[in-house]
mmCIF entry with sequence, helices, sheets and N, C-alpha, C, O atoms, coordinates in Angstrom:
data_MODEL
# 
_entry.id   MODEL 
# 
_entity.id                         1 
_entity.type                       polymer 
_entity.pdbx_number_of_molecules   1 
# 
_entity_poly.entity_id                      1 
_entity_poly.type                           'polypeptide(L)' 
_entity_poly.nstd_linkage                   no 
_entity_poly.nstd_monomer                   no 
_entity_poly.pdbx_seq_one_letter_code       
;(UNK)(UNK)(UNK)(UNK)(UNK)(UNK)(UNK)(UNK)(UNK)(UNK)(UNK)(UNK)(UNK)(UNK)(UNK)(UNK)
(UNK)(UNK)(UNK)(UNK)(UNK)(UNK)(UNK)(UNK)(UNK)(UNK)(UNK)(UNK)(UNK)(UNK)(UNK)(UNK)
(UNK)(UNK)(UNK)(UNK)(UNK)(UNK)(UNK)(UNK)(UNK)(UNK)(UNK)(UNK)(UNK)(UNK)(UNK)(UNK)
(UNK)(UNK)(UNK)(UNK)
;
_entity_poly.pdbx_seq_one_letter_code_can   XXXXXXXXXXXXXXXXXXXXXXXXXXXXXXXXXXXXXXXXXXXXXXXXXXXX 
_entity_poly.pdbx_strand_id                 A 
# 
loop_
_entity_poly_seq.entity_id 
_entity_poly_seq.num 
_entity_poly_seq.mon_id 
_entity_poly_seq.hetero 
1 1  UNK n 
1 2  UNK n 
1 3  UNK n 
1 4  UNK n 
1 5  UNK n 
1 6  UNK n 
1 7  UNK n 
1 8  UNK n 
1 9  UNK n 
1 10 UNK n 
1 11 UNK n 
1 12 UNK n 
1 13 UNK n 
1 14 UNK n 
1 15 UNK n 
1 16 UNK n 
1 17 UNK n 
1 18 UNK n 
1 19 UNK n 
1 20 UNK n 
1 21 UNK n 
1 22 UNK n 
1 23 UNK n 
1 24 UNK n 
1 25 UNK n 
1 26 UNK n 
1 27 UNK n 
1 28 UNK n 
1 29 UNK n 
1 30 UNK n 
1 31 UNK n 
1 32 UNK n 
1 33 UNK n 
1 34 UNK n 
1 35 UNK n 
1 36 UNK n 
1 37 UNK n 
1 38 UNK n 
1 39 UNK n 
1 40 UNK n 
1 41 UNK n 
1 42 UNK n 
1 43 UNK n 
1 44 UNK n 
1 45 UNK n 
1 46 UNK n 
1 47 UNK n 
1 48 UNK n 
1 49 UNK n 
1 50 UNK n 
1 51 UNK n 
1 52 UNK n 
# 
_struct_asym.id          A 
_struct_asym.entity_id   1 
# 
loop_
_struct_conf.conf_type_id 
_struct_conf.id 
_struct_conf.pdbx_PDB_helix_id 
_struct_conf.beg_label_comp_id 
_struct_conf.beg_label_asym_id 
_struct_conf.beg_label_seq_id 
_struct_conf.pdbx_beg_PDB_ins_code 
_struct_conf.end_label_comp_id 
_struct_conf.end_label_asym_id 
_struct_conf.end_label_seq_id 
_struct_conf.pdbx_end_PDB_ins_code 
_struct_conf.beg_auth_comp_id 
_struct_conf.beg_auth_asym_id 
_struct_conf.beg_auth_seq_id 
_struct_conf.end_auth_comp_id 
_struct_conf.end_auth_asym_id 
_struct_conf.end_auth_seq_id 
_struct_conf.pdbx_PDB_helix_class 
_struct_conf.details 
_struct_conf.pdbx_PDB_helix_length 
HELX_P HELX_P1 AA1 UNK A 20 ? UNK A 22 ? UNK A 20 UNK A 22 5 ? 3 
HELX_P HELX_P2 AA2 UNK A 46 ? UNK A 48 ? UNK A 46 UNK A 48 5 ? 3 
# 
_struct_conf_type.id          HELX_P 
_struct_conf_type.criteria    ? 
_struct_conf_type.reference   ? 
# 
_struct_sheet.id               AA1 
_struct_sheet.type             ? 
_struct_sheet.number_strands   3 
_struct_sheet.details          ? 
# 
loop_
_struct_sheet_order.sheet_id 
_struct_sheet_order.range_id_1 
_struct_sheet_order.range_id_2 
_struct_sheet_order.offset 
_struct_sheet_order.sense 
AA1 1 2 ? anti-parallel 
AA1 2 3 ? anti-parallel 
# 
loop_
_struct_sheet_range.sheet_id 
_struct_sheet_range.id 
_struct_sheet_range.beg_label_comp_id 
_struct_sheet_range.beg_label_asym_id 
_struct_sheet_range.beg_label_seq_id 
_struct_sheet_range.pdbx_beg_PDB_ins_code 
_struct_sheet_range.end_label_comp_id 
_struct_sheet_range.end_label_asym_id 
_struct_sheet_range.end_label_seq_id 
_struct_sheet_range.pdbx_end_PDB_ins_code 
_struct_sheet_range.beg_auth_comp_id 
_struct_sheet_range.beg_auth_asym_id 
_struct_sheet_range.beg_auth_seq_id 
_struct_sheet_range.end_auth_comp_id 
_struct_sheet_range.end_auth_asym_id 
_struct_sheet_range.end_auth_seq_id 
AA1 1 UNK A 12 ? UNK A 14 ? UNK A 12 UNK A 14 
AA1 2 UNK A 3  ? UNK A 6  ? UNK A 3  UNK A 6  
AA1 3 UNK A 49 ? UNK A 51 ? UNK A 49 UNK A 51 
# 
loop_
_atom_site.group_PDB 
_atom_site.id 
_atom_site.type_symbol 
_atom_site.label_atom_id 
_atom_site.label_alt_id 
_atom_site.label_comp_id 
_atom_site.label_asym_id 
_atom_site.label_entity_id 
_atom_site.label_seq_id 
_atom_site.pdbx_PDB_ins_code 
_atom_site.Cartn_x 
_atom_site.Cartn_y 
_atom_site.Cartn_z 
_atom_site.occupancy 
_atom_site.B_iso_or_equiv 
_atom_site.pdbx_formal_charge 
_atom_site.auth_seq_id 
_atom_site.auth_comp_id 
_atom_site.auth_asym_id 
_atom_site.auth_atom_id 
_atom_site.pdbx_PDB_model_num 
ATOM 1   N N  . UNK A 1 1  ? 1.846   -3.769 20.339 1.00 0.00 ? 1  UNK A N  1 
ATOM 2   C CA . UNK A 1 1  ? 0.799   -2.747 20.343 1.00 0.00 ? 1  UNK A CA 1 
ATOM 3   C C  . UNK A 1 1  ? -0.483  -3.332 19.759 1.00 0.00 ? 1  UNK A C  1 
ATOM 4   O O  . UNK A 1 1  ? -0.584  -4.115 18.815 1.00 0.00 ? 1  UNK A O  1 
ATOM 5   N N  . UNK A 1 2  ? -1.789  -2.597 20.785 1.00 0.00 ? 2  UNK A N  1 
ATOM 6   C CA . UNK A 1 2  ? -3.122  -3.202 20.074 1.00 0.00 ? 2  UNK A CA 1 
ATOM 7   C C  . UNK A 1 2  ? -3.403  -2.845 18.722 1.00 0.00 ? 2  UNK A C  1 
ATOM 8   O O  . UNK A 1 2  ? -2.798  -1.814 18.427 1.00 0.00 ? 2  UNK A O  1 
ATOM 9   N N  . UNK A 1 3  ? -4.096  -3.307 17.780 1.00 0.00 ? 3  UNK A N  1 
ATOM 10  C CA . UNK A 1 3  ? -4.595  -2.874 16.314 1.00 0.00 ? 3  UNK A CA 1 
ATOM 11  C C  . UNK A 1 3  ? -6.226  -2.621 17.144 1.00 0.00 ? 3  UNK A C  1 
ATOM 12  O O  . UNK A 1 3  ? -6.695  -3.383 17.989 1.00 0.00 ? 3  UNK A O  1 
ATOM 13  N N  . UNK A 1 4  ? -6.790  -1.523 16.697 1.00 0.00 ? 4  UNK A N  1 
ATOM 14  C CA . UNK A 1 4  ? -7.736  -0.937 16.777 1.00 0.00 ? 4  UNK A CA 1 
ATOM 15  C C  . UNK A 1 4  ? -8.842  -1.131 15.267 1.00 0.00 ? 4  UNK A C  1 
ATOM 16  O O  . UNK A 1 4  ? -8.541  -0.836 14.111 1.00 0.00 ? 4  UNK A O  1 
ATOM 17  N N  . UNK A 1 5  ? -9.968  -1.632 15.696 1.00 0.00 ? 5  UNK A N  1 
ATOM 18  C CA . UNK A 1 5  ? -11.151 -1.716 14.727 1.00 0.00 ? 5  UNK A CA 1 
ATOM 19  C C  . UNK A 1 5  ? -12.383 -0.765 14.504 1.00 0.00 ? 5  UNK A C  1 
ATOM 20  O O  . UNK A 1 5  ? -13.264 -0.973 15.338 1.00 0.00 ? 5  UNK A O  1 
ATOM 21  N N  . UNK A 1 6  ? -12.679 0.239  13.582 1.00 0.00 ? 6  UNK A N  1 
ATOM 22  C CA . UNK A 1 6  ? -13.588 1.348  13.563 1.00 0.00 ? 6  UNK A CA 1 
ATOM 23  C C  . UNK A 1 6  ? -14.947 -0.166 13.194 1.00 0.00 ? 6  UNK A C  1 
ATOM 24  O O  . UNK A 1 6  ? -15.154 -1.083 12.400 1.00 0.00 ? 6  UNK A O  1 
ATOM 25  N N  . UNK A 1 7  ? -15.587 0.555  14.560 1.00 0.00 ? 7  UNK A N  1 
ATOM 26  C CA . UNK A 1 7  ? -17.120 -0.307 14.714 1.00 0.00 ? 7  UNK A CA 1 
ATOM 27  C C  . UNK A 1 7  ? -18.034 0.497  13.386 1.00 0.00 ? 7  UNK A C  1 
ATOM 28  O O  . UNK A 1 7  ? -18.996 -0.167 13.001 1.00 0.00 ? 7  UNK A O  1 
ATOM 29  N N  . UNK A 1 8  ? -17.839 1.684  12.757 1.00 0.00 ? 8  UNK A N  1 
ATOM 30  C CA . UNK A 1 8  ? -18.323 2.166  11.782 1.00 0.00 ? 8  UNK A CA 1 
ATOM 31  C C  . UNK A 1 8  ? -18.379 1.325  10.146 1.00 0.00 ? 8  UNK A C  1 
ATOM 32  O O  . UNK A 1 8  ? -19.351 1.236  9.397  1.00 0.00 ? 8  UNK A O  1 
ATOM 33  N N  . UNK A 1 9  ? -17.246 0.884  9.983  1.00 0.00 ? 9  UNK A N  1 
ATOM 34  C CA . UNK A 1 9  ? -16.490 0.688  8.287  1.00 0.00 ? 9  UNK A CA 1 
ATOM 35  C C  . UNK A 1 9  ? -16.243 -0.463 9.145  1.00 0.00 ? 9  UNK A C  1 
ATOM 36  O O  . UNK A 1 9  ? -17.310 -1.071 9.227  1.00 0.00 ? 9  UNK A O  1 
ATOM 37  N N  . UNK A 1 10 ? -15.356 -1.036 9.809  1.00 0.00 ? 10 UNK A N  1 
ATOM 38  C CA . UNK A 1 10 ? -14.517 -1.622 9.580  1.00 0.00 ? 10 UNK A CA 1 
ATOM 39  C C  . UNK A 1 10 ? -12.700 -1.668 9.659  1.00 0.00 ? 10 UNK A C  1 
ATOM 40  O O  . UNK A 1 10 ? -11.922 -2.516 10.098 1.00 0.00 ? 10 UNK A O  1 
ATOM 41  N N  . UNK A 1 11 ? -12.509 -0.378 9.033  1.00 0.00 ? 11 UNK A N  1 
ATOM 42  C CA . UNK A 1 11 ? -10.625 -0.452 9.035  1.00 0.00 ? 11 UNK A CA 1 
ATOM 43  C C  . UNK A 1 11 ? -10.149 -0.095 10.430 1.00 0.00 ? 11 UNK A C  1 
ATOM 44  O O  . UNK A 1 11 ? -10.274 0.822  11.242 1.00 0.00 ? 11 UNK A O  1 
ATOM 45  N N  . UNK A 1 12 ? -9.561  -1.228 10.314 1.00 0.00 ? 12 UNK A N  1 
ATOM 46  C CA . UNK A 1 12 ? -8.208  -1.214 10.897 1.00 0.00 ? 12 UNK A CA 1 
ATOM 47  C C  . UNK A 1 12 ? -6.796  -0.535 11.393 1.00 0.00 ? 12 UNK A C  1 
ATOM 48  O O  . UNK A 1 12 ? -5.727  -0.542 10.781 1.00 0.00 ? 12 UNK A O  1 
ATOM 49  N N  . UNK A 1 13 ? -7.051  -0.017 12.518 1.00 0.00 ? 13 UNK A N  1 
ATOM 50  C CA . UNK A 1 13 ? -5.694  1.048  12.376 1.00 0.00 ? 13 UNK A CA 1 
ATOM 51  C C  . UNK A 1 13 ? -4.677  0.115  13.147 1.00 0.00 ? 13 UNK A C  1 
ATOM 52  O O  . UNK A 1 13 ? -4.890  -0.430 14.230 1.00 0.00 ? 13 UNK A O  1 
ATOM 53  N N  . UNK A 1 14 ? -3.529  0.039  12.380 1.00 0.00 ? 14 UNK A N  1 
ATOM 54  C CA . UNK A 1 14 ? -2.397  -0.994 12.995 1.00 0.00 ? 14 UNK A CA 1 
ATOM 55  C C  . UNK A 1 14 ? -1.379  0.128  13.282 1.00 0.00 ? 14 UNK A C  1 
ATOM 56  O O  . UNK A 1 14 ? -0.866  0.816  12.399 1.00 0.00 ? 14 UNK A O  1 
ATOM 57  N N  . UNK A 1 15 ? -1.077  0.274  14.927 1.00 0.00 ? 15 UNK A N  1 
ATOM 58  C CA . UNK A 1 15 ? 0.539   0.719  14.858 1.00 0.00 ? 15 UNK A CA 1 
ATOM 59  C C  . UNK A 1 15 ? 1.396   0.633  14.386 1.00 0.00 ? 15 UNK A C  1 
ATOM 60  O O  . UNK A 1 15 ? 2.208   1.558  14.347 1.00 0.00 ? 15 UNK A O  1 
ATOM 61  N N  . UNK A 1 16 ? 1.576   -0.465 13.848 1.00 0.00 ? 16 UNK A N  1 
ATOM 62  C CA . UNK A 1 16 ? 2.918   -0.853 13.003 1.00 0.00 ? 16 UNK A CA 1 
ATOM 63  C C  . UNK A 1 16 ? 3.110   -0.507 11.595 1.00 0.00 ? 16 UNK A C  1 
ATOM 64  O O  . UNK A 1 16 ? 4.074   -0.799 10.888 1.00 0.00 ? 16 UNK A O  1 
ATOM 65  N N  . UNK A 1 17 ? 1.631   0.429  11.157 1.00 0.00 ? 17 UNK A N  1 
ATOM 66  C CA . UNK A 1 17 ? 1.713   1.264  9.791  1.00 0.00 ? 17 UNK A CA 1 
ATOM 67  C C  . UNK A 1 17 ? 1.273   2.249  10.359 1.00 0.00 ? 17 UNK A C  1 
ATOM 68  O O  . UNK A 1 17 ? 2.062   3.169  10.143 1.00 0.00 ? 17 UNK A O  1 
ATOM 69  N N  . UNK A 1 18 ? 0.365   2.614  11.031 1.00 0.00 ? 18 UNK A N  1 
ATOM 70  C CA . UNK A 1 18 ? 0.633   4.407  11.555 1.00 0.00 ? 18 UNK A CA 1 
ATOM 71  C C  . UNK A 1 18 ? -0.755  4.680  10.415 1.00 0.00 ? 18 UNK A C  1 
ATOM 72  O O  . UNK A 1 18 ? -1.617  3.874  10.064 1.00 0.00 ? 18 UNK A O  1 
ATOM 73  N N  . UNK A 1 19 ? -0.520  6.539  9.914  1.00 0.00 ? 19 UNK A N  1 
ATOM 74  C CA . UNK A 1 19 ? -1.573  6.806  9.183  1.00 0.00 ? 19 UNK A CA 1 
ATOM 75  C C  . UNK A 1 19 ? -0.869  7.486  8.250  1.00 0.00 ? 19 UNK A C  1 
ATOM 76  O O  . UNK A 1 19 ? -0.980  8.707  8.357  1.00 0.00 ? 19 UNK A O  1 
ATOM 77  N N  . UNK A 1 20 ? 0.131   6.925  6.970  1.00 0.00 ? 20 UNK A N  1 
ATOM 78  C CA . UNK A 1 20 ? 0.940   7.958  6.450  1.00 0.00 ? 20 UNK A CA 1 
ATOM 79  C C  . UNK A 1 20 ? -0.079  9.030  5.741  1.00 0.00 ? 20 UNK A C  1 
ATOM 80  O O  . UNK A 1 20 ? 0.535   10.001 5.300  1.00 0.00 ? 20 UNK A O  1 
ATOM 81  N N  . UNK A 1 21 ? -1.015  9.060  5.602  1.00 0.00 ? 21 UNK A N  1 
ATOM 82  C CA . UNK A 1 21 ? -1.827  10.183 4.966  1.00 0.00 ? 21 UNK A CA 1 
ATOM 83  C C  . UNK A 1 21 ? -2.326  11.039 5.851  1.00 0.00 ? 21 UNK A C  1 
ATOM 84  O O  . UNK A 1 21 ? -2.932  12.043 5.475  1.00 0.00 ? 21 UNK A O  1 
ATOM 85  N N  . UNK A 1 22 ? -2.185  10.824 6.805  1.00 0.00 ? 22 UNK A N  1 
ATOM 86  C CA . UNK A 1 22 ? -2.742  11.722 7.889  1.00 0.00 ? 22 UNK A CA 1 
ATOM 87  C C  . UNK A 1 22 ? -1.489  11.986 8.779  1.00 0.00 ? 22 UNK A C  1 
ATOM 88  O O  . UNK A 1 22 ? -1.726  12.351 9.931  1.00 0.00 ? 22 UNK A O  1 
ATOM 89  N N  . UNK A 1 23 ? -0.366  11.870 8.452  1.00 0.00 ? 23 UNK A N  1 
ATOM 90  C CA . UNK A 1 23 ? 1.106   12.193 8.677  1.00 0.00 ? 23 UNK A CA 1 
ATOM 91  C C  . UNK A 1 23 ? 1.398   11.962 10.279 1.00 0.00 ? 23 UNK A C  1 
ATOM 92  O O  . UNK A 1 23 ? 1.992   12.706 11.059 1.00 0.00 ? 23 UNK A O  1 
ATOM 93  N N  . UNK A 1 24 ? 0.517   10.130 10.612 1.00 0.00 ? 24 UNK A N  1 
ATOM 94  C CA . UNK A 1 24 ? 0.965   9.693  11.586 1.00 0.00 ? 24 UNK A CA 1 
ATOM 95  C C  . UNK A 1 24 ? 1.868   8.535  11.425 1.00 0.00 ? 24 UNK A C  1 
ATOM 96  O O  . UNK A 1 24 ? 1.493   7.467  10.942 1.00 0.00 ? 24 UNK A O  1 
ATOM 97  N N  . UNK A 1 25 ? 3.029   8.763  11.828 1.00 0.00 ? 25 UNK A N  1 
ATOM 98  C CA . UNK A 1 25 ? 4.442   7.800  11.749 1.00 0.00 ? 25 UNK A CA 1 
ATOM 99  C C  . UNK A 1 25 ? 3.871   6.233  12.252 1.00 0.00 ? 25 UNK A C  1 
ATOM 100 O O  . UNK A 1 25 ? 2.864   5.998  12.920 1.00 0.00 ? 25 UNK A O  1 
ATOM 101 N N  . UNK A 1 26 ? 4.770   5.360  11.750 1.00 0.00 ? 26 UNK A N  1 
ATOM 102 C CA . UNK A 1 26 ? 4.520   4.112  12.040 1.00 0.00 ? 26 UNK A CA 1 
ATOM 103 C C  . UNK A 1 26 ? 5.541   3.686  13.484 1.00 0.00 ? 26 UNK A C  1 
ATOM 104 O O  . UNK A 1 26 ? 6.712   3.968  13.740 1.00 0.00 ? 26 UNK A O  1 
ATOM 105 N N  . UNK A 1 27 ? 4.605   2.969  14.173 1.00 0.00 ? 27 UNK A N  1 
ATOM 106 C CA . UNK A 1 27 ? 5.094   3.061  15.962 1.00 0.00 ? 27 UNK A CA 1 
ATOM 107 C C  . UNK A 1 27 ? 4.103   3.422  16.912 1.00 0.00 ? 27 UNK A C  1 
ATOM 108 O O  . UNK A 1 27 ? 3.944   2.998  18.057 1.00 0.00 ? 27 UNK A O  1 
ATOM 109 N N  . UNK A 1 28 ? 3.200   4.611  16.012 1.00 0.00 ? 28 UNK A N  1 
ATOM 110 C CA . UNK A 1 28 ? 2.454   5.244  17.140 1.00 0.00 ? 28 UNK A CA 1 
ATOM 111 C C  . UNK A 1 28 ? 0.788   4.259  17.477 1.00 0.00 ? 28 UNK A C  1 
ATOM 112 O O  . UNK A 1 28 ? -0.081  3.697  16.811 1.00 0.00 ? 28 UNK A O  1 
ATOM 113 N N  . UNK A 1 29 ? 1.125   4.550  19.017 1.00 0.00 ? 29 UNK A N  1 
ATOM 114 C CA . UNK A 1 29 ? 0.344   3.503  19.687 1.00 0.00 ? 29 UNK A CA 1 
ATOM 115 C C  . UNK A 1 29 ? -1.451  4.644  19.430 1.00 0.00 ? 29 UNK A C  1 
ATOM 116 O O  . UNK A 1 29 ? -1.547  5.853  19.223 1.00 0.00 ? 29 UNK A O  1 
ATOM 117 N N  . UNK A 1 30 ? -2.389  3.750  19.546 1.00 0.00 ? 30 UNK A N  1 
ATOM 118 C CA . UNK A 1 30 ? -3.632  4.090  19.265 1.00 0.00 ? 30 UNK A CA 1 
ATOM 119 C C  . UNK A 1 30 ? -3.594  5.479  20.713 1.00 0.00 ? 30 UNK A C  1 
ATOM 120 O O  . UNK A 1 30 ? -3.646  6.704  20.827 1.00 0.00 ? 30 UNK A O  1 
ATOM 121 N N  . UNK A 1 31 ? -3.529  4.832  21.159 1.00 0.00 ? 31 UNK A N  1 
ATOM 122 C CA . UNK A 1 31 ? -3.475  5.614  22.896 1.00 0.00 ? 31 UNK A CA 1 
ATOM 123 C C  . UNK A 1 31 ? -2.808  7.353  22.334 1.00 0.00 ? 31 UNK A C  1 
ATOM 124 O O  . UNK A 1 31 ? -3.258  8.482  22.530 1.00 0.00 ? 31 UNK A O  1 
ATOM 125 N N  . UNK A 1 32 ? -1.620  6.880  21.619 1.00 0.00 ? 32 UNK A N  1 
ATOM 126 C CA . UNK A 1 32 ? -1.333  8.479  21.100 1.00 0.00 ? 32 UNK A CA 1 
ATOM 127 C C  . UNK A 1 32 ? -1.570  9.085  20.236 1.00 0.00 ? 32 UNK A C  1 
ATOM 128 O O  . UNK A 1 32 ? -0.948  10.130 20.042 1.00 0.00 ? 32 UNK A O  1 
ATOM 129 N N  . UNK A 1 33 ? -2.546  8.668  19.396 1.00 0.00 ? 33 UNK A N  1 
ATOM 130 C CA . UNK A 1 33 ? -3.157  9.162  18.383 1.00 0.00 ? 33 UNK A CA 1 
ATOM 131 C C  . UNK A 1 33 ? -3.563  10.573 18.851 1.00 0.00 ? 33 UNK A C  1 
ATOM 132 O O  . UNK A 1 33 ? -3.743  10.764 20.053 1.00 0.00 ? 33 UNK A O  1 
ATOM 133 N N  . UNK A 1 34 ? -3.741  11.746 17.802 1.00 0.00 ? 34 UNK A N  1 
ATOM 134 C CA . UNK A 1 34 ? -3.944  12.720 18.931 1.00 0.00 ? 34 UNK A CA 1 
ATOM 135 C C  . UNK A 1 34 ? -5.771  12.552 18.323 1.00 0.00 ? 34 UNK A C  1 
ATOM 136 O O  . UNK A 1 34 ? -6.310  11.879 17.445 1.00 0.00 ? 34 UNK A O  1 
ATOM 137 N N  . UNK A 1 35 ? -6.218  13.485 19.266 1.00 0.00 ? 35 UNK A N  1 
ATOM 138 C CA . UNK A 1 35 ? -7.620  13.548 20.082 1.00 0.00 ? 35 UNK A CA 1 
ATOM 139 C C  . UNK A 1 35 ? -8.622  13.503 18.752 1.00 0.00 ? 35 UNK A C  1 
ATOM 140 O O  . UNK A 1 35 ? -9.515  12.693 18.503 1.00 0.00 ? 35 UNK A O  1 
ATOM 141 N N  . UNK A 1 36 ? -8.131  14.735 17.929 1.00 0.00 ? 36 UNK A N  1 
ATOM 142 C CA . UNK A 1 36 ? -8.920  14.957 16.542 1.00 0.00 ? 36 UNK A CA 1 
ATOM 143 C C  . UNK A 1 36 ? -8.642  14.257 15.256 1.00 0.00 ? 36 UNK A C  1 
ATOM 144 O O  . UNK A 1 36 ? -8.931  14.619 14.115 1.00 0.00 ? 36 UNK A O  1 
ATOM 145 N N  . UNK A 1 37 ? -7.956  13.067 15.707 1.00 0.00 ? 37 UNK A N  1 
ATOM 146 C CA . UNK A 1 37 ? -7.620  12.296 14.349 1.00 0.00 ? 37 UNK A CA 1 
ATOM 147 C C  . UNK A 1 37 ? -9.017  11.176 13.978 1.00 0.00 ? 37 UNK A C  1 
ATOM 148 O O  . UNK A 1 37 ? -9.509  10.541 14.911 1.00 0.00 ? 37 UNK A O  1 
ATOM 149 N N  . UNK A 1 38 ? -9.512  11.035 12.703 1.00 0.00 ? 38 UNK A N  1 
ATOM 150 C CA . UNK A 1 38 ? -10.266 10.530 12.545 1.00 0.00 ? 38 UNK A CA 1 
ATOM 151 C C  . UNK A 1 38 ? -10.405 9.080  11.555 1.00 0.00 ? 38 UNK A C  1 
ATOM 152 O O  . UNK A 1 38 ? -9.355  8.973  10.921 1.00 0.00 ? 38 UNK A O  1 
ATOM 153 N N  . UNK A 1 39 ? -11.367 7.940  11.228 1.00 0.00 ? 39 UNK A N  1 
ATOM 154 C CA . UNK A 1 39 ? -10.967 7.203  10.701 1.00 0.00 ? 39 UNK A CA 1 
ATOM 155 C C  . UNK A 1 39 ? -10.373 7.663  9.423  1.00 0.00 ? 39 UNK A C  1 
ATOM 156 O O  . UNK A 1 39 ? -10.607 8.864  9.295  1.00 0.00 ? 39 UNK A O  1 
ATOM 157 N N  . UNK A 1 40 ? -9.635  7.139  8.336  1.00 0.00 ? 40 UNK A N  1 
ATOM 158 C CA . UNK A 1 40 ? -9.635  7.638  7.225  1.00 0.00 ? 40 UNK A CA 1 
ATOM 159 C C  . UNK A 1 40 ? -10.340 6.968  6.376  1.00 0.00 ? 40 UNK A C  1 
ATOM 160 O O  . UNK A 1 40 ? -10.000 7.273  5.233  1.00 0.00 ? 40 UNK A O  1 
ATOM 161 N N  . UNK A 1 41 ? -11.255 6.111  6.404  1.00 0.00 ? 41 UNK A N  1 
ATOM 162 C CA . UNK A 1 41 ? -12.172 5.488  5.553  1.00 0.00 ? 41 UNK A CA 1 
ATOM 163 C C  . UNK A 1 41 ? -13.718 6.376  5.964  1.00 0.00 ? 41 UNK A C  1 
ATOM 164 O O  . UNK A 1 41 ? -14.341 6.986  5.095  1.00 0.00 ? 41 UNK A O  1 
ATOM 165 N N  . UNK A 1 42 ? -14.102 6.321  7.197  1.00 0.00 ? 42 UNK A N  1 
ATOM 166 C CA . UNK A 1 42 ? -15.116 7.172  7.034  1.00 0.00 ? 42 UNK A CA 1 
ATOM 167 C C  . UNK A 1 42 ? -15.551 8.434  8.038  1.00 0.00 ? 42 UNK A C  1 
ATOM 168 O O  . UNK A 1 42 ? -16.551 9.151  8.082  1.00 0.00 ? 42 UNK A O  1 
ATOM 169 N N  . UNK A 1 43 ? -14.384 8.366  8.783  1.00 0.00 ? 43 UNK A N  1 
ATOM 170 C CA . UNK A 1 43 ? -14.533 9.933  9.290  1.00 0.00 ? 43 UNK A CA 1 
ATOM 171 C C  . UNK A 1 43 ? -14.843 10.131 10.503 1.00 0.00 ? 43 UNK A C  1 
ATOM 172 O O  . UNK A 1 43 ? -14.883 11.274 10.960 1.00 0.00 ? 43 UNK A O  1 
ATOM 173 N N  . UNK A 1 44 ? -15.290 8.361  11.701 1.00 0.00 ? 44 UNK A N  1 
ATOM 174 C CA . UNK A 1 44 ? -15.824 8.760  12.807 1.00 0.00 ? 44 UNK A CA 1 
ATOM 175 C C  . UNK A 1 44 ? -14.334 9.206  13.405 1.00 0.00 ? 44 UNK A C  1 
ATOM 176 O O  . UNK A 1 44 ? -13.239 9.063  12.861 1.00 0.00 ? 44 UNK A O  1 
ATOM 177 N N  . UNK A 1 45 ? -14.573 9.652  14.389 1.00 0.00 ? 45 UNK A N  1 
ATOM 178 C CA . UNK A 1 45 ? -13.562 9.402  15.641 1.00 0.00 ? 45 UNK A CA 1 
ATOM 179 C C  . UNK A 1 45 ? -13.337 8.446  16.067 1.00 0.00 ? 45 UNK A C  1 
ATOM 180 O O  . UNK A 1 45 ? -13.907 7.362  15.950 1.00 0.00 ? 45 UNK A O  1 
ATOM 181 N N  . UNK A 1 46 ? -12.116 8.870  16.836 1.00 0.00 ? 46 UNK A N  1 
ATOM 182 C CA . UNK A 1 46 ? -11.742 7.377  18.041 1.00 0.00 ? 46 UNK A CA 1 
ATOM 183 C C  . UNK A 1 46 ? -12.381 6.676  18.680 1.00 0.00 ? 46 UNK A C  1 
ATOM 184 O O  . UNK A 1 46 ? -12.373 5.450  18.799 1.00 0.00 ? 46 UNK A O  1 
ATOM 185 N N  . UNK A 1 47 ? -13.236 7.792  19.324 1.00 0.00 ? 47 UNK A N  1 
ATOM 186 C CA . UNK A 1 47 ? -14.526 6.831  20.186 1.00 0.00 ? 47 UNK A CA 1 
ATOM 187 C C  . UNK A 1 47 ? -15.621 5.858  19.559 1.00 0.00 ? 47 UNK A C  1 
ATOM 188 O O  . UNK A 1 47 ? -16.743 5.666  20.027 1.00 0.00 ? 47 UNK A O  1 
ATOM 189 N N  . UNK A 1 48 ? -15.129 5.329  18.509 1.00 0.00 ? 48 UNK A N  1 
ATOM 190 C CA . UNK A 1 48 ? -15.887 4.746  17.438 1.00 0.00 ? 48 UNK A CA 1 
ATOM 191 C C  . UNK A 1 48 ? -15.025 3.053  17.535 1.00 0.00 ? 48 UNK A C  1 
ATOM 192 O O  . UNK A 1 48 ? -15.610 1.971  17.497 1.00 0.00 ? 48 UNK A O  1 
ATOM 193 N N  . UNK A 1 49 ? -13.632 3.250  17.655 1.00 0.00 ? 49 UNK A N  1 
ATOM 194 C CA . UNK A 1 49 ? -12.985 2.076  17.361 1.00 0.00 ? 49 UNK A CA 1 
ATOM 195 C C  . UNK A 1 49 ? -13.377 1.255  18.497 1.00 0.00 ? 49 UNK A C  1 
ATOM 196 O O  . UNK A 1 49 ? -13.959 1.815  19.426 1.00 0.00 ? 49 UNK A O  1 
ATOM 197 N N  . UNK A 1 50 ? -13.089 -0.268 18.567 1.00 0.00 ? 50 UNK A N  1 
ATOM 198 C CA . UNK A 1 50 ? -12.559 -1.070 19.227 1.00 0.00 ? 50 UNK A CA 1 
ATOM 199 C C  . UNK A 1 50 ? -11.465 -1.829 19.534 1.00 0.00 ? 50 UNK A C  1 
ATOM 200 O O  . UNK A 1 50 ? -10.877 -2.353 18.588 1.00 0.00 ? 50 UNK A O  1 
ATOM 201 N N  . UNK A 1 51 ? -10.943 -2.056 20.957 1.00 0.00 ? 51 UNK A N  1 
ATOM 202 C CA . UNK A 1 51 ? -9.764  -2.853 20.603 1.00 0.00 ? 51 UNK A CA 1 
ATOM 203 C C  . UNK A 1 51 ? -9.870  -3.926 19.686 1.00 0.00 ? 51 UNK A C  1 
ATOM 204 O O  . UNK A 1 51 ? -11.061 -4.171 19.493 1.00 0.00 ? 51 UNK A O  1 
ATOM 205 N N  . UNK A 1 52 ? -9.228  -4.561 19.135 1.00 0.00 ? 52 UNK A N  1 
ATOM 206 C CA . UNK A 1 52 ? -9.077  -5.671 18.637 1.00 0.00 ? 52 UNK A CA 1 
ATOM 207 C C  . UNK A 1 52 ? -8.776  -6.968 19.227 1.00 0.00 ? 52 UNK A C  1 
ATOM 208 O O  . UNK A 1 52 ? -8.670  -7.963 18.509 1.00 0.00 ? 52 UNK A O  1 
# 
């Protein structure tokens, strides 16, 4: 699975840790992130990241 980069901050969202604070399981692919999940460092949306 791709790791996704917020063009905003910086972090990193890796599938293979998920978002345990935002009570997304580790596995889940960026693609299923659901729609309104946002960075947790600074808050953009998805449409913010890049693949990696």
């Amino acid at each position: 699975m791709d790791k996704y980069v917020c063009t905003a901050c910086g972090y990193i969202y890796d599938p293979e840790v998920g978002d345990p604070d935002a009570g997304i399981a580790p596995g889940t692919a960026f693609e299923d992130l659901p729609e309104d999940w946002v960075c947790p460092l600074c808050g953009v949306g998805k449409d913010m990241f890049e693949k990696q």
